[in-house]
C-alpha positions as CSV (number, residue, x, y, z in Angstrom):
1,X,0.0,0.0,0.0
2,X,1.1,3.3,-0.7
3,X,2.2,6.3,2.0
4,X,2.6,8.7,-0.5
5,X,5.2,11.6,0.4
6,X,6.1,12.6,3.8
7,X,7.8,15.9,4.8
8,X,9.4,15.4,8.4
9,X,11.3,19.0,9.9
10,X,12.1,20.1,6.2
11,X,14.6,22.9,6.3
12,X,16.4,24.6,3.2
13,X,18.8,27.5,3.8
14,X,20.4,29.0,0.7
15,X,23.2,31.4,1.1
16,X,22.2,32.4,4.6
17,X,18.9,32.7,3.6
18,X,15.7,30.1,5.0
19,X,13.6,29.4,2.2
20,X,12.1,26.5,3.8
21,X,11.6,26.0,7.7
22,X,10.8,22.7,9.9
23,X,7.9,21.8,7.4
24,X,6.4,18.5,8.5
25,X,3.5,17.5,6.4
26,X,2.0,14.1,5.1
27,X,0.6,13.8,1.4
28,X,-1.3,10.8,0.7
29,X,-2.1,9.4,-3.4
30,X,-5.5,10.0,-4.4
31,X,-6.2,13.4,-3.3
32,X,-5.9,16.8,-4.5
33,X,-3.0,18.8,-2.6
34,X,-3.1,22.5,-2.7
35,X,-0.2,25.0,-1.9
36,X,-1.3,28.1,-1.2
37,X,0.7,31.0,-0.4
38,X,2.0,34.4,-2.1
39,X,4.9,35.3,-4.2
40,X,7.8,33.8,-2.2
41,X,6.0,32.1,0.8
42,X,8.6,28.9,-0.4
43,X,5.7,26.9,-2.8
44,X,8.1,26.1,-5.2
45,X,11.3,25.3,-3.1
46,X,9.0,22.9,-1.9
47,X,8.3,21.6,-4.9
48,X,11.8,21.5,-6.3
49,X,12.8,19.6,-2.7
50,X,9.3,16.8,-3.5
51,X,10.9,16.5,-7.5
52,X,14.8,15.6,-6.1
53,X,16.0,18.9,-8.3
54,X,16.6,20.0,-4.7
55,X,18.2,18.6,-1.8
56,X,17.5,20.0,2.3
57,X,19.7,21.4,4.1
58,X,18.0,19.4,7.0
59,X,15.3,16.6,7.6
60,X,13.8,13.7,5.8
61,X,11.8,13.4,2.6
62,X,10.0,9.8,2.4
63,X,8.4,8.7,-0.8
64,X,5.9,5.4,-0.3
65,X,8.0,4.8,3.5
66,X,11.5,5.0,1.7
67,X,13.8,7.8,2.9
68,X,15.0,9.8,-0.7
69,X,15.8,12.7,0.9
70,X,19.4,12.3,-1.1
71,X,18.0,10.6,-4.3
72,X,18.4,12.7,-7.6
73,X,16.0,13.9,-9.6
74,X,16.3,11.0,-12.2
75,X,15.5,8.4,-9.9
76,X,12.4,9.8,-8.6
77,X,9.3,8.8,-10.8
78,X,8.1,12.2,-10.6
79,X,6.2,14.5,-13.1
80,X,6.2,18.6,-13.1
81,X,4.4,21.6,-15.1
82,X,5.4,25.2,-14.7
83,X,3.7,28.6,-15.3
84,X,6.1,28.8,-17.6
85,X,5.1,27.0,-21.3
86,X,7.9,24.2,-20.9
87,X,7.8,22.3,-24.2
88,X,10.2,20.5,-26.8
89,X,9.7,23.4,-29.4
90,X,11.5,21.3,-31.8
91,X,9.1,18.1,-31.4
92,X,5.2,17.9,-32.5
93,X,2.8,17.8,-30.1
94,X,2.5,14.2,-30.1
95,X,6.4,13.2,-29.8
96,X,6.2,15.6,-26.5
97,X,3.4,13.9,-24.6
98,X,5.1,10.2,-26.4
99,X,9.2,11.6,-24.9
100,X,8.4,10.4,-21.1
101,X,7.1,7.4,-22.4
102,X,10.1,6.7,-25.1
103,X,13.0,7.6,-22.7
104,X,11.5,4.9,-19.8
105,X,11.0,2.4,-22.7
106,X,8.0,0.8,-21.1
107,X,5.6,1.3,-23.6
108,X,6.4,0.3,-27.4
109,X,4.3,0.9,-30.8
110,X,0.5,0.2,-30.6
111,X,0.5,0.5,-26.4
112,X,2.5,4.1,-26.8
113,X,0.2,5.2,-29.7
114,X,-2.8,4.2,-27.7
115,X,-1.5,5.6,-24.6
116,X,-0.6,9.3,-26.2
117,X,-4.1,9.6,-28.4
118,X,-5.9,8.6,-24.9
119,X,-4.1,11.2,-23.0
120,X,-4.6,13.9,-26.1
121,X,-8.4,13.2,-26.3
122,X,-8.3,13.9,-22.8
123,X,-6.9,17.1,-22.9
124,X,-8.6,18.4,-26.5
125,X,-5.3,18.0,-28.3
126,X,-5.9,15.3,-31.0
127,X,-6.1,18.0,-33.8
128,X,-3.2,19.3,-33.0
129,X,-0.7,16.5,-32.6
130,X,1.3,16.9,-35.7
131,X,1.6,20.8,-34.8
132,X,5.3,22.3,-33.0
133,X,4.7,24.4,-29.6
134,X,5.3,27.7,-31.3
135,X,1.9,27.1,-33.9
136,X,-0.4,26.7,-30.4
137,X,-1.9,28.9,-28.3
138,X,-0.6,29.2,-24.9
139,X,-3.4,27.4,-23.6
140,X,-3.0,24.6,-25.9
141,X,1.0,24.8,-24.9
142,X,0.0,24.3,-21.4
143,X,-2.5,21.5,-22.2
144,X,0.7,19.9,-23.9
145,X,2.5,19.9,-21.0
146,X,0.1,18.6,-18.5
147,X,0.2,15.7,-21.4
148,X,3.1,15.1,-21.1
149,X,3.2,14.7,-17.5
150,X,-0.5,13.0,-17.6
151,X,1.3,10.4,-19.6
152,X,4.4,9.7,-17.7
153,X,2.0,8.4,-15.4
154,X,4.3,9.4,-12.2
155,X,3.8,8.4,-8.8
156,X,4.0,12.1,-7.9
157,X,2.9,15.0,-10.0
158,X,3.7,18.3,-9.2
159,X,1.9,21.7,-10.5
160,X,3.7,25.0,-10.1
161,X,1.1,27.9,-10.7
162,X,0.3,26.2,-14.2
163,X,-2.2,28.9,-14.9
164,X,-0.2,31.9,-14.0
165,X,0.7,32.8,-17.9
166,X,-2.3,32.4,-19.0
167,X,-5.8,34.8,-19.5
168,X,-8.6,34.8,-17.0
169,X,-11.2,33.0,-19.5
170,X,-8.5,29.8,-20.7
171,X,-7.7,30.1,-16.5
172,X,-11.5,29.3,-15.5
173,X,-11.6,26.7,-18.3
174,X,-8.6,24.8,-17.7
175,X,-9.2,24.8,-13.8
176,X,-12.3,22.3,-14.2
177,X,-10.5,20.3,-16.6
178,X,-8.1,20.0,-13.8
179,X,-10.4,19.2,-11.8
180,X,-11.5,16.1,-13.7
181,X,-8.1,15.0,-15.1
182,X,-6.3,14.7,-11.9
183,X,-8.4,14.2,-9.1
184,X,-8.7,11.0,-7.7
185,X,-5.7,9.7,-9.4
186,X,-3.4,7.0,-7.6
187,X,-0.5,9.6,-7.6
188,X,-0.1,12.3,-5.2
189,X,-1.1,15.7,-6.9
190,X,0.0,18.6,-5.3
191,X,-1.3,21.9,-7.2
192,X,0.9,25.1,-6.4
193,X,-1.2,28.6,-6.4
194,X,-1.5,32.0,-5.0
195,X,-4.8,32.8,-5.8
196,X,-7.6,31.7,-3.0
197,X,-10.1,31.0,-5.6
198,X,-8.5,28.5,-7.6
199,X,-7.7,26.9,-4.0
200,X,-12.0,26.4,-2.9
201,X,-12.2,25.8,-6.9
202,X,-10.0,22.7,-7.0
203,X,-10.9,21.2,-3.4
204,X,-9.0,18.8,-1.6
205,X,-6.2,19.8,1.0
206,X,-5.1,22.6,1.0
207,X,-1.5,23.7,2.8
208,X,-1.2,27.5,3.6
209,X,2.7,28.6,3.4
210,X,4.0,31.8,4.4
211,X,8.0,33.1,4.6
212,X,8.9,29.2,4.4
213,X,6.6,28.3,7.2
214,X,3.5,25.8,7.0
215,X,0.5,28.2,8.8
216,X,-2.1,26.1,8.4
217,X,-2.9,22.0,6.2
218,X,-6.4,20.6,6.2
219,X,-9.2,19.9,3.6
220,X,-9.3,22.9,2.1
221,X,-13.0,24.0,2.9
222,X,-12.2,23.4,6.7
223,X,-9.4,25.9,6.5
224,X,-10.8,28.6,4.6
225,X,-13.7,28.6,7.0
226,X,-11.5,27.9,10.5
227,X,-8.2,30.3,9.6
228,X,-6.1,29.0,12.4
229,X,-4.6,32.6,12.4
230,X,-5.2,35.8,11.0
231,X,-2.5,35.7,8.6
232,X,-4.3,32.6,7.8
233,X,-7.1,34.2,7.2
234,X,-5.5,37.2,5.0
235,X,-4.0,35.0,2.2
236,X,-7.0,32.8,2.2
237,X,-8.9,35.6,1.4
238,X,-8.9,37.8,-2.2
239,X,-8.8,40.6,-1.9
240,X,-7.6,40.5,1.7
241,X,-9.9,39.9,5.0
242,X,-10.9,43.2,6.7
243,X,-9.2,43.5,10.3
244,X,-10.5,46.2,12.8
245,X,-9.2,46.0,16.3
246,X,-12.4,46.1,18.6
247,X,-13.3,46.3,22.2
248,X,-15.3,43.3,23.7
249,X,-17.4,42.6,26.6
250,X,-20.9,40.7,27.3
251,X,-22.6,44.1,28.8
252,X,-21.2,46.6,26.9
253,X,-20.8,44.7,23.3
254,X,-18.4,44.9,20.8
255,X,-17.3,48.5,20.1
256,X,-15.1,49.3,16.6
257,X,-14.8,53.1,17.6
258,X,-16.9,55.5,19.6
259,X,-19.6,55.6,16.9
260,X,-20.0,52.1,15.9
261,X,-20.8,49.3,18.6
262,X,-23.6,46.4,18.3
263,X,-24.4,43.8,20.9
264,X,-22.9,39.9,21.4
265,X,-24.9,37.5,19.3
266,X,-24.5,33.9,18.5
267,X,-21.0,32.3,17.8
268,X,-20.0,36.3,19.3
269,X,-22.0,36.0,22.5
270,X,-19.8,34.6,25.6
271,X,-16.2,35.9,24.6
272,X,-14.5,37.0,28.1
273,X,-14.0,41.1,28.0
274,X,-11.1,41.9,26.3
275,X,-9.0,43.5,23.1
276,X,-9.8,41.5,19.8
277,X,-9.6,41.6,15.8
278,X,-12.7,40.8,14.3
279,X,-12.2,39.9,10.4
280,X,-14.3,39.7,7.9
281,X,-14.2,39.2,4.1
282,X,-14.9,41.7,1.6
283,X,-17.8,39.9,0.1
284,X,-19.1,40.3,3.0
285,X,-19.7,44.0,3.8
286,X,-22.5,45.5,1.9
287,X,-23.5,49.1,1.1
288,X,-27.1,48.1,1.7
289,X,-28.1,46.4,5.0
290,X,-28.9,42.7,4.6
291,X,-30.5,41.9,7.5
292,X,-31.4,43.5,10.8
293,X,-28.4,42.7,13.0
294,X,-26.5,44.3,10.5
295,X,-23.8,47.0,11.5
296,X,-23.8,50.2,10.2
297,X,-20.4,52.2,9.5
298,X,-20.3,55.6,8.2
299,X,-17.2,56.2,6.4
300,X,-15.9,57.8,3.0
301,X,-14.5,56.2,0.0
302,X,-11.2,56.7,-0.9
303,X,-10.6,54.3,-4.4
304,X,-13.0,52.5,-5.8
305,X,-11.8,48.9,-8.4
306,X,-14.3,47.9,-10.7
307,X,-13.4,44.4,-12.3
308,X,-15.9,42.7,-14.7
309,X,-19.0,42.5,-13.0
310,X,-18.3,43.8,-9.5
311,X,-16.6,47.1,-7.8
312,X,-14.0,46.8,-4.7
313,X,-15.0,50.2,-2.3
314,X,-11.9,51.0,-0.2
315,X,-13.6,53.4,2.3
316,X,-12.4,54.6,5.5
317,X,-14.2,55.1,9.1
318,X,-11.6,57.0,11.3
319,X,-9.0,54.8,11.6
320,X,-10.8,51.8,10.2
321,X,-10.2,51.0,6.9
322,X,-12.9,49.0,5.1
323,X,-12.9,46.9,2.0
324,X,-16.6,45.9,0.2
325,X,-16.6,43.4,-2.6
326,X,-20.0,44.2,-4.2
327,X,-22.0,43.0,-7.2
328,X,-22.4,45.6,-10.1
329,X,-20.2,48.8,-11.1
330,X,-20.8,51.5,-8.7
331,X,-19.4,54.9,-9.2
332,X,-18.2,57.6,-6.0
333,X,-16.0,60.7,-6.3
334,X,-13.3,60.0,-3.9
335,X,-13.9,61.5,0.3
336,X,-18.1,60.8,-0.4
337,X,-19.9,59.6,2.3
338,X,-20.8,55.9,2.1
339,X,-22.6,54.2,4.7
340,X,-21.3,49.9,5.1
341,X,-23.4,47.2,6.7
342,X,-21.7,44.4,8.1
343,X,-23.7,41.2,9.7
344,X,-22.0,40.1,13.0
345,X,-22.4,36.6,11.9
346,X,-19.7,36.5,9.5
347,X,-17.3,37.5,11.6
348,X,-14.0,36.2,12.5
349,X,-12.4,36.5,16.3
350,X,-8.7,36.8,16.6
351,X,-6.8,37.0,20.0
352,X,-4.4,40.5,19.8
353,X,-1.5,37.5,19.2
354,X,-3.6,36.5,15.7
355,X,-4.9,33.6,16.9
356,X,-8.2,32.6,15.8
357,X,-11.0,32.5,19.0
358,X,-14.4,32.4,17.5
359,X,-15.6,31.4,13.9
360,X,-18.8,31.5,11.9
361,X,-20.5,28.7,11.6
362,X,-20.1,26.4,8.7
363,X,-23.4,27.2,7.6
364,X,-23.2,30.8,7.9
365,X,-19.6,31.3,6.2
366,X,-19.5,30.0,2.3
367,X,-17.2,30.8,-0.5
368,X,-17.5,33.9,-2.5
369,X,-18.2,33.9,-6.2
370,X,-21.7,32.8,-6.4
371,X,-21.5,30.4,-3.9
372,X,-22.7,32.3,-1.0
């Protein structure tokens, strides 16, 4: 039976410099990993260190119970795409998703023709298979590659932010065929990204990395609803989480400044007296109220983002500074008033340290983007 790859108090120092720090973390075959983390929290040195290209300065790298914490690169059966569009320019499409399979000579003539059409069909490249990189688009380039490493058929297959490169429409189409093509394969899949969305999108397990450090693993739904910490809770969120420093008791409420206060209720009610952060995401806060508990801030905008079909409103309350995510385009010179509604019941309760002390309930607290 399979263990998959383990990670036991991974550390990578290069030049004085930690890239990677005591990471311990277990990845079983079968599910879908996720990476998530921003430019630099260590995704792919943690990649390169899974793939053998790299070796750690300290602790032990198991693959199926066998230590290959030393073992190169070309002894690991191990499969990787990029962002980057890494392709043999000078071979068709079809002798780049067949070279895995010709250079480990396990398959031969009809089984290595049936085993690259299979793999093309499933990726929507058969009409192209006679075509060189440089005649595809570069969302047909990328599908190549994920061929390619489709067809190795690796033990472990590694994705490094394959959809960074490419536009927002071939992004959202490729993420469900990724979806289909490599979930619930034998191998362990581990998917490298910065962007939340694609994280709730692809599902799984999800592994929060920040300055080399593992924050936060779990399936992935658990964590973006239960941020064990509030920088947790930032990168997990796009665009960032909203954090106000509030004051907290059961008589007195929760009071954000000397205008705005509301009283405890539900997950909220029976927090000791105390200094807090309350978060809460953008998608959240309204400039309508949505239901009576709702909490009222008057502030003034400062920028307003419209993307597509909805408008970020960076207002301000004081020292508060508020972001709204809200449907439609919505249009206010800058310093006009605006008046923000956000329900209690989405909120998220961090000690003054960051750690997390109360959450919404599972029911309450449901991804953005139509899925509220």
């Amino acid at each position: 039976m399979s263990h998959g790859i383990e990670l036991e108090s991974v550390t990578r120092v290069v030049e004085g410099e930690t890239h990677l720090a005591d990471i311990t973390l277990k990845l079983e075959p079968g599910a879908f990993h996720i990476l998530l983390g921003r430019t630099r929290a260590g995704k792919t040195s943690l990649l390169r260190l899974m793939a053998g290209l790299d070796k750690p300065t300290r602790g032990t790298l198991r693959a199926d119970g066998a230590d290959v914490t030393r073992v190169d690169v070309r002894h690991r059966n191990v499969a990787m795409v990029y962002q980057q569009f890494v392709n043999y320019p000078s071979l068709t499409v079809y002798e780049n998703i067949a070279s895995p399979l010709r250079l480990a000579g396990k398959l031969r003539g009809p089984e290595l023709e049936r085993r690259v059409r299979e793999t093309a069909a499933a990726l929507r490249l058969e009409p192209y298979l006679q075509r060189l990189p440089a005649e595809l688009s570069g969302g047909q380039q990328q599908r190549t590659a994920m061929a390619r490493a489709l067809a190795k058929d690796a033990s472990l297959l590694l994705l490094d932010e394959p959809l960074a490169n490419l536009d927002y429409k071939l992004r959202e189409e490729l993420r469900t065929e990724i979806r289909q093509l490599f979930r619930n394969r034998p191998a362990v899949v581990v998917y490298a990204t910065t962007e939340p969305t694609e994280a709730l999108l692809l599902g799984g397990k999800t592994s929060v990395l920040h300055e080399g450090r593992l924050l936060q693993t779990g399936p992935t739904l658990e964590v973006y609803q239960s941020p064990a910490t509030e920088r947790v809770g930032q990168i997990f969120s796009d665009p960032q989480m909203n954090l106000w420093d509030a004051e907290l008791s059961p008589e007195a409420g929760a009071r954000l400044s000397p205008e705005v206060a509301f009283p405890l209720s539900g997950h909220l009610r029976g927090l000791a007296s105390g200094r807090y952060r309350l978060g809460v995401r953008a998608h959240h806060v309204r400039l309508s109220p949505g239901g009576p508990g709702d909490v009222r801030i008057p502030a003034h905008v400062e920028v307003e983002e419209v993307s597509g079909s909805e408008t970020l409103v960076h207002a301000a309350h004081g020292k508060l500074a508020l972001t709204a995510q809200v449907e439609g385009v919505h249009r206010h010179p800058y310093g006009a008033p605006v008046e923000l509604f956000v329900p209690p019941s989405r909120m998220f309760v961090f000690s003054p340290e960051g750690r997390l002390v109360a959450a919404p309930s599972f029911s309450s607290e449901t991804p953005a983007h139509g899925q509220d």
